[in-house]
C-alpha positions in Angstrom: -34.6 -37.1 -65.3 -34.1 -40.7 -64.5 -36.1 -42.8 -62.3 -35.8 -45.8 -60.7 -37.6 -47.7 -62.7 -36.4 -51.5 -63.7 -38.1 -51.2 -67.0 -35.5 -48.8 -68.2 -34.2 -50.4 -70.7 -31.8 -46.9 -71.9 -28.2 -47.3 -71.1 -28.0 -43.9 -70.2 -30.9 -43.9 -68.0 -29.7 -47.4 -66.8 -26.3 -46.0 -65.6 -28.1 -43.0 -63.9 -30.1 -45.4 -61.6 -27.2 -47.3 -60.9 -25.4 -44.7 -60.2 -28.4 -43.5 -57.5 -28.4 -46.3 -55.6 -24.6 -46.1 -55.1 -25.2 -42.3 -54.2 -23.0 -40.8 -57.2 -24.5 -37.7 -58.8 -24.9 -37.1 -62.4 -24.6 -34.3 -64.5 -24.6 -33.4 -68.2 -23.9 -29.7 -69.2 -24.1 -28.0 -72.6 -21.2 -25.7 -74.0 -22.7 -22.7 -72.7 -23.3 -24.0 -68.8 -27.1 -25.5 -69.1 -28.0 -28.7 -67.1 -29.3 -31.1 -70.1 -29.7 -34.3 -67.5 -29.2 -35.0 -64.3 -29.8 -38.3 -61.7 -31.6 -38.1 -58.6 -28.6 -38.4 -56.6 -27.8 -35.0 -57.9 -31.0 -33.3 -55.8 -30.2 -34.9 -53.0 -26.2 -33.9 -52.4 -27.2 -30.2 -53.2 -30.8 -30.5 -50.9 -33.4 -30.5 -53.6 -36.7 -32.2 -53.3 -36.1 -35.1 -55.4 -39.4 -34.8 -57.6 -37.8 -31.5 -58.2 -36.4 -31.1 -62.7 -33.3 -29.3 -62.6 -32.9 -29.5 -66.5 -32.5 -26.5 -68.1 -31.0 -24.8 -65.0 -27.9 -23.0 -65.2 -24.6 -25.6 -63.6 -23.2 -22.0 -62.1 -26.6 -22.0 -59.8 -25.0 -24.9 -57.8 -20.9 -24.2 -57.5 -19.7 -21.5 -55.0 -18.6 -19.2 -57.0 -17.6 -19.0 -61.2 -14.0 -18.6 -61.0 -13.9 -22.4 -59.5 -15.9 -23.6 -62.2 -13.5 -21.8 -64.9 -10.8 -23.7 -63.4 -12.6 -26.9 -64.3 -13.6 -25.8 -67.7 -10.2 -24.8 -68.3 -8.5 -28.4 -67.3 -11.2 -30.1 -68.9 -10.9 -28.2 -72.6 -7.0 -29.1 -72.3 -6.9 -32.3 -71.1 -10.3 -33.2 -72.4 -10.6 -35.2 -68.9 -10.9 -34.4 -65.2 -10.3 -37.2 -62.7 -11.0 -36.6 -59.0 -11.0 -32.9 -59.1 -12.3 -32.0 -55.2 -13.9 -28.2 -55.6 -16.6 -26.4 -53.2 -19.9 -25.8 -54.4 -23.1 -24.3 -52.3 -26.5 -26.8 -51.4 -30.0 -24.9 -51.5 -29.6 -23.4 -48.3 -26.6 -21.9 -49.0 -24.5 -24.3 -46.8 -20.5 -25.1 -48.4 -19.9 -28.4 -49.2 -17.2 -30.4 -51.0 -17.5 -32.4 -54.4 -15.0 -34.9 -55.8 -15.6 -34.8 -59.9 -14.9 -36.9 -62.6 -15.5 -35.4 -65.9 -14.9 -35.8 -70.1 -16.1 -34.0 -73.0 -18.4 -35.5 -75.5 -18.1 -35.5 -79.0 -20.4 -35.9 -81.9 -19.1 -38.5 -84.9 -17.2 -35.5 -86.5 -15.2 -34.5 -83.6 -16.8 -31.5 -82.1 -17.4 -30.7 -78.1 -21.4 -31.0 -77.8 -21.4 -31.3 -74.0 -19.5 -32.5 -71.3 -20.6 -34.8 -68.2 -19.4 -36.4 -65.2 -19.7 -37.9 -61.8 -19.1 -36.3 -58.5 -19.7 -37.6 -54.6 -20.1 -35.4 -51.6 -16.7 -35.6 -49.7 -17.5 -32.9 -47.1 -16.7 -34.7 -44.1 -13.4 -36.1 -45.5 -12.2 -32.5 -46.4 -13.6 -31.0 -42.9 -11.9 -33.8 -41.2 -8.8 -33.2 -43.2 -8.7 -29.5 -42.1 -9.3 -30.4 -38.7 -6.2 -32.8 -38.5 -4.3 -29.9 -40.6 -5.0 -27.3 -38.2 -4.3 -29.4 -35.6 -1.2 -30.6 -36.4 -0.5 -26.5 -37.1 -2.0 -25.9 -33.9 0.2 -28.9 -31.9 3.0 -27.4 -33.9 2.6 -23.8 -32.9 1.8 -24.9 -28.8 5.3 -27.4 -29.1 7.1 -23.8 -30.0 5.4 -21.8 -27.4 6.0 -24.5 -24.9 9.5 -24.5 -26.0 10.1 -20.7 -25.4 8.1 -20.7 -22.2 10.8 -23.5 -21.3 13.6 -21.7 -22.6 12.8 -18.4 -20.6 12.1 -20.5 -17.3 15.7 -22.3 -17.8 17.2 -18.8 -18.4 15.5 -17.3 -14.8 16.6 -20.6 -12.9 19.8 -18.9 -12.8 20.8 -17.6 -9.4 23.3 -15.3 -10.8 21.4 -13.8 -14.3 21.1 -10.0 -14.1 17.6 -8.5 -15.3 19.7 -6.8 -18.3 20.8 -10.8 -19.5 17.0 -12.7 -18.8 15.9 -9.6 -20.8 18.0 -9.9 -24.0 17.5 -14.1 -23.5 14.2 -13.8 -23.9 14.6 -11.4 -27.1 16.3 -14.3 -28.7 13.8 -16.7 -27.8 10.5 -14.5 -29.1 11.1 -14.7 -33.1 10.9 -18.5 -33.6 8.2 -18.8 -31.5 5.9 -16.9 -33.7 4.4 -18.6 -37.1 6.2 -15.9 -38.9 10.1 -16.2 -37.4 11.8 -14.4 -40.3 10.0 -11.4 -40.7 9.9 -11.1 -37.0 11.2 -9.1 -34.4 11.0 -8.0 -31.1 11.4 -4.9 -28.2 11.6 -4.9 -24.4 11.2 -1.3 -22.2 12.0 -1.9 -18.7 12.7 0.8 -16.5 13.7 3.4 -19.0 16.1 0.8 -20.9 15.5 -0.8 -23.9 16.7 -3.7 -25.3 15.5 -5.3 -29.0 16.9 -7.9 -31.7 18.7 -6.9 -34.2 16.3 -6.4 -36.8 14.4 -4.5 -35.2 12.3 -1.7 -36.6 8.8 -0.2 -35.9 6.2 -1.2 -38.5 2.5 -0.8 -38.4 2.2 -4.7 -38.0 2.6 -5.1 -34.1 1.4 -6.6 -31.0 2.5 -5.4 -27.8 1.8 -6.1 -24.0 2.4 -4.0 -21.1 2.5 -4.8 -17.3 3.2 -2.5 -13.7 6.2 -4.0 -11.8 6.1 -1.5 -8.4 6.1 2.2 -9.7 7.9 1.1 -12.9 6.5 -0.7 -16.8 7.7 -3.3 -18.4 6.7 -3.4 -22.1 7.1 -6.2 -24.9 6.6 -5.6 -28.7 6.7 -8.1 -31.3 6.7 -6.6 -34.5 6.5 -8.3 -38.3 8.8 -6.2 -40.7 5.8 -7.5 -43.7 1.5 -7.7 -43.4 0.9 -10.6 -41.7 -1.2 -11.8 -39.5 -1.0 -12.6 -35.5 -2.6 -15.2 -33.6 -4.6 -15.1 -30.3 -2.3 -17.7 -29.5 0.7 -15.7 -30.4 -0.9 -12.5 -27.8 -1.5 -15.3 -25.4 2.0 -16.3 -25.3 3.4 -12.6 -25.4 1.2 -12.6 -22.0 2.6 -15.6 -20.4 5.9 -14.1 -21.4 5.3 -11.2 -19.3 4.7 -12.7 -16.5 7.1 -15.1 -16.3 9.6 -11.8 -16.5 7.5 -9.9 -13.8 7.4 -12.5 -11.3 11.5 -13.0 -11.9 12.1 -8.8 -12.2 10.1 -9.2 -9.0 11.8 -11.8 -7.3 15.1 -10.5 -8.5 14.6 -7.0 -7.2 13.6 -8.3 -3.9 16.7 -10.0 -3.8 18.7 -6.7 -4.2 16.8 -5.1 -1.5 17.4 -8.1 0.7 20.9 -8.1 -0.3 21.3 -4.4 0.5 19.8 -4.9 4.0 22.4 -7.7 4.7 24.7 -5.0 3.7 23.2 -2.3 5.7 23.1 -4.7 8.8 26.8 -6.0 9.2 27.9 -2.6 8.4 25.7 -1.2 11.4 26.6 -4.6 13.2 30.3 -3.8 13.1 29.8 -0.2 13.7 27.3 -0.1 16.7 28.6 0.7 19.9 26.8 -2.1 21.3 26.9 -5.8 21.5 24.1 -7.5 18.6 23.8 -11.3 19.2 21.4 -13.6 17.1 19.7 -16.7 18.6 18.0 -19.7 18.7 15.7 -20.6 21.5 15.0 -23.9 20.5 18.4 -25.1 19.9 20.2 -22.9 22.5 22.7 -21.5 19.2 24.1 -18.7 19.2 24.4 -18.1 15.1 25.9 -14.5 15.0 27.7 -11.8 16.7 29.5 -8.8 16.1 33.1 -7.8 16.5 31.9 -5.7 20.0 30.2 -9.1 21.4 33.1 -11.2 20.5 35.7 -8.9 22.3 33.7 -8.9 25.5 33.7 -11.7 26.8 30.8 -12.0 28.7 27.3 -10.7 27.1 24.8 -9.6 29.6 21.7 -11.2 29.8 23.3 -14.1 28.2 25.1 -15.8 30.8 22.2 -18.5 31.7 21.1 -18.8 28.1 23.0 -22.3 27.6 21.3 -23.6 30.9 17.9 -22.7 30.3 15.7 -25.8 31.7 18.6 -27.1 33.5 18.8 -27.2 37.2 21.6 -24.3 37.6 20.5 -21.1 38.8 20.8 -18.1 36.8 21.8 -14.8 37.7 19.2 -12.3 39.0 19.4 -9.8 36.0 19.6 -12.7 33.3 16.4 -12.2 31.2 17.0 -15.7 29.1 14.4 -17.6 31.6 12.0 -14.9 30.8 12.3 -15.0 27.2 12.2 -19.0 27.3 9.0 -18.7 29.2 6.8 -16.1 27.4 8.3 -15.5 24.3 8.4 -12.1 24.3 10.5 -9.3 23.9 11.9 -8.2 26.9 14.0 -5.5 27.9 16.1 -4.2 31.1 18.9 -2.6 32.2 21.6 -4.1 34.2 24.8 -3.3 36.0 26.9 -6.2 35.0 30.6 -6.6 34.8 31.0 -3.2 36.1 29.1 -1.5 33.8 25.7 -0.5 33.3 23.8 -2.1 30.0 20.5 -1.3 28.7 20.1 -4.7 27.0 16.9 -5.9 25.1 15.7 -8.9 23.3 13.0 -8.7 20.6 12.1 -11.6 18.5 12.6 -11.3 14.9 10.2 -14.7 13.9 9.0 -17.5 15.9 12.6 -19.3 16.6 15.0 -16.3 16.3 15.4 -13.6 18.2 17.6 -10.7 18.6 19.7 -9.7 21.3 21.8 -6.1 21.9 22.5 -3.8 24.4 24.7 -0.8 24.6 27.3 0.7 27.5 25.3 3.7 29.4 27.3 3.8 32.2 28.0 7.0 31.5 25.5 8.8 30.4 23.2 6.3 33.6 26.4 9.0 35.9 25.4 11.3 34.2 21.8 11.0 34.9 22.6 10.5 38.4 24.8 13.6 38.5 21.8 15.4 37.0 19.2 14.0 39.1 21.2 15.1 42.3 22.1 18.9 40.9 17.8 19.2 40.4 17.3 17.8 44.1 19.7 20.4 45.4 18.1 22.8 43.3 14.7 21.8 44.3 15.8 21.9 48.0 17.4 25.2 47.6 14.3 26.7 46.3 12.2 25.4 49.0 14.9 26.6 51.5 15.0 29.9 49.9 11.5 30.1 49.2 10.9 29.5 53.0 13.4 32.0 54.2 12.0 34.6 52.3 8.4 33.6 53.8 9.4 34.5 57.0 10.4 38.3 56.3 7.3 38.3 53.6 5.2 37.7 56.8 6.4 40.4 58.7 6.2 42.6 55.7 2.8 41.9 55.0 1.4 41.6 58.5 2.7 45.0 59.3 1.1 46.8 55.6 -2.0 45.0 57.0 -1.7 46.7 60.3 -1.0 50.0 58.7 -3.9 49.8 56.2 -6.5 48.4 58.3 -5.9 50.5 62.3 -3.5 53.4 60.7 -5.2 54.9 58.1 -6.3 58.1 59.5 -2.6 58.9 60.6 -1.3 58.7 56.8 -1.3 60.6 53.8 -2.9 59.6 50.5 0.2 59.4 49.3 1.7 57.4 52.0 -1.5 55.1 51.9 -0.7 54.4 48.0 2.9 53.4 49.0 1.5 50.9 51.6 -0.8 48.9 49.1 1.9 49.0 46.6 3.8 47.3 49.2 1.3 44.7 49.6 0.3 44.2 46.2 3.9 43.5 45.7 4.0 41.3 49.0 1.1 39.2 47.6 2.3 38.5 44.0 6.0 37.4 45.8 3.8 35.1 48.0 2.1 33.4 45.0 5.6 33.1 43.3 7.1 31.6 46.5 4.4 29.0 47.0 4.2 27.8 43.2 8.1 27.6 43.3 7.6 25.5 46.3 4.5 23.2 44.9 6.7 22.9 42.0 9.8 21.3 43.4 7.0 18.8 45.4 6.1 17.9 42.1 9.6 17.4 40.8 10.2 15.2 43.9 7.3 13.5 43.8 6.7 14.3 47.5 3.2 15.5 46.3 0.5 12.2 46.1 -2.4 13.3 43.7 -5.6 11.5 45.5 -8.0 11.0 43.0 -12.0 10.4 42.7 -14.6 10.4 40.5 -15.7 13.5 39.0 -17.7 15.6 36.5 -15.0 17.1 34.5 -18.1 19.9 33.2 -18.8 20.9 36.6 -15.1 21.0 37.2 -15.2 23.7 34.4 -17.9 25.4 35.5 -16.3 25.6 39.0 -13.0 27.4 37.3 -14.9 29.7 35.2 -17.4 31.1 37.9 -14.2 31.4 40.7 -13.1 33.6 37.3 -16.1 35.7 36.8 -15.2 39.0 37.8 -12.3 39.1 36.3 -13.7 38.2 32.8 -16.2 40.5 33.8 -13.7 43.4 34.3 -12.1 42.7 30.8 -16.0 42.7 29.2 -15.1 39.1 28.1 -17.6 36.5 26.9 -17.3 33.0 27.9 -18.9 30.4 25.8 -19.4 27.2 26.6 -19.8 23.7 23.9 -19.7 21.1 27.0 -21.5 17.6 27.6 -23.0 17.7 30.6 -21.1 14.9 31.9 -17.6 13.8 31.7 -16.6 11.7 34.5 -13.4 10.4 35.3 -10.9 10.0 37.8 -8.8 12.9 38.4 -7.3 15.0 42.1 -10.0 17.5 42.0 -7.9 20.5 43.5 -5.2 19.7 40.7 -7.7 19.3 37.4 -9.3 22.9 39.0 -5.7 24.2 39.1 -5.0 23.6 35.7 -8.4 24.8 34.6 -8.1 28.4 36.2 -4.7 28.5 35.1 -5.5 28.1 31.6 -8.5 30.0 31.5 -7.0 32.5 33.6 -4.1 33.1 30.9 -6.9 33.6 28.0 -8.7 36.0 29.7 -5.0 37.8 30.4 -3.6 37.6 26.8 -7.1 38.2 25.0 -8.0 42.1 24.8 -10.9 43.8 26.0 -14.3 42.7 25.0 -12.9 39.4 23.6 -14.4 36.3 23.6 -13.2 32.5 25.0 -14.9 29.4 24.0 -14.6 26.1 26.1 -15.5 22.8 24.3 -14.5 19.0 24.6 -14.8 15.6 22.9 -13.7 12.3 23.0 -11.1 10.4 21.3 -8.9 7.2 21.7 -9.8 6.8 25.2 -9.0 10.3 26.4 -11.3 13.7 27.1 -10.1 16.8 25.5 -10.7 20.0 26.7 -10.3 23.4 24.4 -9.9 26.6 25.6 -10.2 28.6 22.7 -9.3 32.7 22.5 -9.1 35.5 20.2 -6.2 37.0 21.7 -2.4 38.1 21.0 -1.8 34.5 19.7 2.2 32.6 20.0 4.6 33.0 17.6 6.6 29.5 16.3 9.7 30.0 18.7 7.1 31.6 21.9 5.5 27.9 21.4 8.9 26.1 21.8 9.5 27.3 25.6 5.9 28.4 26.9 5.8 24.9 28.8 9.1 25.1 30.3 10.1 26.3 33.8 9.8 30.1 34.0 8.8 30.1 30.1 7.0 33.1 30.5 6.5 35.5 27.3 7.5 38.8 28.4 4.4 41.1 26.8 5.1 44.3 29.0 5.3 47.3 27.7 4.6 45.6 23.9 1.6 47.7 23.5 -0.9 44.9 24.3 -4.2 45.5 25.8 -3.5 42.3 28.1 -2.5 41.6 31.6 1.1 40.4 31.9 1.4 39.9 35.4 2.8 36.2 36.2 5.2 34.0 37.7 6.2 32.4 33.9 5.7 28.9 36.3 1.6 28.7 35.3 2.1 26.3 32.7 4.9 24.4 33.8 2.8 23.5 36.6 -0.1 22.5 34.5 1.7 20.4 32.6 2.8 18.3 35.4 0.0 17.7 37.1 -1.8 16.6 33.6 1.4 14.3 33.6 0.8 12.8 37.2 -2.6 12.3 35.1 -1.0 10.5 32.3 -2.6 13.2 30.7 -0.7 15.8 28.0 -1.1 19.6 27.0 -0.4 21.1 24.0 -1.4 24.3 21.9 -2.1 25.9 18.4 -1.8 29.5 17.2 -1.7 30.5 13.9 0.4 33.3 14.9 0.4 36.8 16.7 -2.7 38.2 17.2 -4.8 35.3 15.5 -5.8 33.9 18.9 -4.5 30.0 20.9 -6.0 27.2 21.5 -4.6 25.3 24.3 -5.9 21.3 24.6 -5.4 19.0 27.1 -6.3 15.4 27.6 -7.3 13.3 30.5 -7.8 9.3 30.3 -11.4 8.3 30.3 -10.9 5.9 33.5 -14.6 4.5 34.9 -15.0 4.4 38.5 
C-alpha cells in the first residue's frame, strides 16, 4: 500500500501519493475480483482506518451489490476502457454512496488481460443534490398540475348558472391530467344515487377513492389506473381538496334551490293571501314590496304615518309605525280602519327589514260579537231561570222540611220515604241551580277571584278531610306524596273548590275499596297537583268533552260499582277557575277501567 513518503522513487507508488493528496482513490483488481493495490485515498472514501491493508480483499466487499459491478466488467472487457462511469457502492458502515470511475485493462507484453485498474472520486453530494433538483422539478411539476385543476374546478363553480350534474362531469375531465399517470387514468363521481365517470372508465384493483357527507346524502370520487402503478400522497391530497371544493359548491348550490323555492313559495302565498303583506325599511322609510291585495287597497292600515315618522305631523291613533320606530319590535293590534276591522302585525325579519300584514276580520270580529251577545243572553237566561225556579224550590223544600221534622208521627213509612225522596231530589236541583248560576258569573266575569297567600298542602288536606266520610263509606284509601309546603297565591274558596271537586269525582268513579293517591311537584314555574285513581278510567272520545259545559259521562245503569250522581258542570267549573288562575287542567287514562289521573297546575307566584 502506498505511503506518503517523498523517497518513493516507484512511478507507481509516486502516482498513488499524488493521487492521495488530490483525494482520488486507487484501485488495482485481478481477473477474478482481488484487490492487488490500493492508495490511501481508497480507505478513506469507503471509511477505513487508513493504516488499515485492503490487499487481498475481494472488490465485491466494497460495491452495493454484484450486478452493478458486472455492468462495469462487461463495458470494460468490450471497450477495454471505462470513462466516468458514476455507480453506487456501500462505505464500512453500510452507508450508500456514489463513485465516478475511470478504468482500463492491463496487458502483459503478449497481449493478455492480467488486471485492470482505475481511478474513482466520491460524487455523493453531486448525485444527492442532482436528485433533489430532479424531484423537485417532478414535484413543482406535479403541484403546477394540481394547482391547475384546483383552478380549473374553481372557474367551473364561479358560474351562477352551472347545474351540480355539469360541475360534476367538469371536474371528471379535469382529474386525469392531473395525476402523474394521465393515460391510464380514469375517474368516477357518486352523488346522490347518480353517477357520472369518463369514458374509459372501468373498475381495476389500482384505485384511490375519497368519500365525504353533504346533509343526509355522499358524495364519492374514484380515480382509478386501468395498469399497476403507483399513487402519490400528493395525488390523495388533491382528490381531498377536490372534494371539498365540490361540497362547499353542492352546498352552496343546494341552498340556493331551497332559497329559490322559498321565493317561490312566498309570492305564490303573497298573491294568494287574503291579506295585505308589505315589506319595509325603517331606516330609509321604503317601502320595497307589496302584494296584489295591498296595491288594490289603497290605504294600508297601520301604514298611514310610516312616511312621517320623526316629522312634526301627527299620526293617527291606531298607526303602530311610531311604535315600531321607537322600540324595534314586533308589534301587533287590531284596528277598525277604513270601515273595516284589521288584525295587522309587524314582525321584523333582520335588523332593517321588517314585515308588515294584516288580514280583513270584520266578519268573523261580527261574528264574535254576535256570539258573545247570544252567551250573555244565555248566561242571563240561566240566571233568570235558575232564580225562578229557586223560588218554588224554596217552598218545596221548606214545606218537606216541615213535614219531616213536626209531621212525622202523622205519616206512613211509606209516605215518609216519598217525603225525603222529595228532598233529596230538592237538594241535588239546588246544587245544579247554584253551579249553573256561579258558572254564568264566571262566564261574565262578574265573579273577582281575591287572592292570598297560601299552603297549597293544607289546602289539600282541608278537601280531603271535608271528604272523609264519604271515602270512608266507599272503604277508600287516600294516600298522600305532598311537600309540606307549597305556597302561592290563589282565592282560597276557589283552589278548595276545585280540590273537592276533583277528589270528589275519584272517589265517585273508583269502586269500593279502591285507592287515590295525591302527589305534586314542581316544574317551569308552576305546582302540579295529581290526583291519581284506580277507577273505571276515560275512553279517547269521553276525554274529548269531559271539560266542556254539561260534559258529563253518563255511567248509570253501566254496571259500575260508582256513584253517578252529578250536574256534568263539575269540571267545567274547575277548569275555569284554574283559568282565572292562569292555571290549566288536563288528564290521562289509559283507558276503561285502568284508572285517571287528573293534573292541574298553578303558577308559583311569591308573596
Amino acid at each position: 500500500m502506498a505511503s506518503l513518503s517523498k523517497k518513493n522513487h516507484n512511478p507507481e507508488e509516486y502516482l498513488l501519493d499524488t493521487l492521495n493528496n488530490l483525494d482520488i482513490g486507487f484501485v488495482k483488481v485481478s481477473n477474478n475480483g482481488i484487490i492487488l493495490n490500493h492508495n490511501l485515498t481508497f480507505n478513506k472514501i469507503f471509511g477505513y482506518d487508513p493504516e488499515k491493508n485492503l490487499i487481498g480483499t475481494k472488490i465485491l466487499d466494497y460495491w452495493l451489490n454484484s450486478e452493478e459491478w458486472n455492468k462495469l466488467r462487461e463495458v470494460l472487457y468490450k471497450n477495454g476502457i471505462v470513462k466516468k462511469l458514476v455507480v453506487p457502492a456501500k462505505k464500512v458502515d453500510g452507508k450508500k454512496i456514489f463513485l465516478e470511475l475511470n478504468f482500463k485493462l492491463n496487458q502483459n507484453s503478449k497481449g493478455v488481460i492480467i488486471s485492470s485498474e482505475g481511478t474513482f472520486t466520491d460524487v455523493t453530494v453531486r448525485i444527492e443534490t442532482e436528485q433533489k433538483l430532479k424531484e423537485s422539478k417532478h414535484a413543482l411539476g406535479k403541484r403546477v398540475k394540481e394547482l391547475n385543476c384546483l383552478y380549473e374546478i374553481s372557474k367551473l363553480v364561479e358560474n351562477p348558472v352551472i347545474s351540480i350534474g355539469n360541475i360534476i362531469n367538469g371536474t371528471l375531465n379535469l382529474i386525469p391530467p392531473a395525476w402523474q399517470f394521465p393515460s391510464v387514468t380514469c375517474a368516477r363521481i357518486i352523488y346522490d344515487g347518480l353517477e357520472s365517470k369518463t369514458l374509459n372508465f372501468n373498475v381495476t384493483e389500482w384505485k384511490l377513492d375519497f368519500q365525504i357527507q353533504i346533509s343526509d346524502k355522499v358524495l364519492k370520487i374514484e380515480v382509478v389506473y386501468l395498469k399497476n402503478k403507483p399513487f402519490l400522497r400528493e395525488e390523495y391530497d388533491l382528490l381531498r381538496d377536490i372534494g371539498t371544493k365540490l361540497k362547499s359548491f353542492i352546498e352552496r348550490k343546494e341552498a340556493d334551490k331551497v332559497l329559490e323555492e322559498k321565493d317561490h313559495l312566498a309570492r305564490i302565498f303573497m298573491e294568494n293571501i287574503s291579506g295585505f303583506v308589505v315589506l319595509l325599511r325603517p331606516s330609509t322609510r321604503e317601502i320595497i314590496v307589496m302584494n296584489k291585495y295591498a296595491e288594490d287597497m289603497g290605504g294600508i292600515p297601520g301604514l298611514t304615518c310610516y312616511g312621517t315618522i320623526g316629522q312634526s305631523k301627527t299620526p293617527c291613533p291606531w298607526c303602530l309605525a311610531p311604535k315600531l320606530w321607537k322600540t324595534r319590535a314586533a308589534q301587533h293590534l287590531v284596528v277598525d280602519a277604513l270601515d273595516v276591522i284589521w288584525d295587522t302585525y309587524w314582525d321584523p325579519i333582520s335588523d332593517d327589514l321588517y314585515l308588515h300584514y294584516g288580514f280583513d276580520v270584520t266578519e268573523q270580529a261580527q261574528r264574535e260579537k254576535n256570539l258573545k251577545e247570544l252567551n250573555q243572553i244565555k248566561s242571563q237566561f240561566l240566571r233568570r231561570a235558575s232564580h225562578e225556579l229557586k223560588t218554588p224550590l224554596v217552598s218545596i223544600k221548606g214545606f218537606t222540611d216541615l213535614l219531616l221534622e213536626l209531621k212525622t208521627e202523622e205519616f206512613e213509612i211509606k209516605a215518609l220515604s216519598v217525603a225525603q225522596e222529595i228532598k233529596d231530589g230538592c237538594l241535588r236541583l239546588e246544587n245544579l241551580v247554584n253551579d249553573i248560576i256561579y258558572t254564568s258569573k264566571l262566564e261574565d266575569s262578574q265573579i273577582q277571584l281575591s287572592k292570598s297567600h297560601e299552603n297549597l298542602s293544607e289546602l289539600i288536606q282541608s278537601a280531603v278531610n271535608t271528604l272523609k266520610g264519604f271515602s270512608q263509606a266507599r272503604k277508600q284509601k287516600i294516600l298522600f306524596e305532598l311537600p309540606e309546603e307549597m305556597f302561592t297565591m290563589v282565592n282560597k274558596e276557589g283552589i278548595h273548590d276545585v280540590l273537592t271537586n276533583l277528589i270528589s269525582n275519584a272517589i265517585k268513579y273508583t269502586p269500593k275499596n279502591g285507592s287515590i293517591k295525591l302527589k305534586a311537584k314542581t316544574n317551569e314555574g308552576y305546582f302540579v297537583i295529581m290526583i291519581e285513581d284506580n277507577g273505571i278510567g276515560f275512553t279517547p272520545e269521553e276525554e274529548k268533552k269531559i271539560f266542556t259545559q254539561f260534559g258529563k259521562i253518563e255511567r248509570y245503569g253501566q254496571g259500575f260499582d260508582v256513584v253517578s250522581e252529578g250536574s256534568g258542570l263539575g269540571l267545567y267549573i274547575t277548569k275555569k277557575i284554574l283559568t282565572h288562575h292562569k292555571g290549566s287542567i288536563w288528564l290521562e287514562s289509559e283507558g276503561r277501567n285502568k284508572g285517571t289521573t287528573f293534573f292541574f297546575s298553578l303558577p308559583i307566584i311569591k308573596e
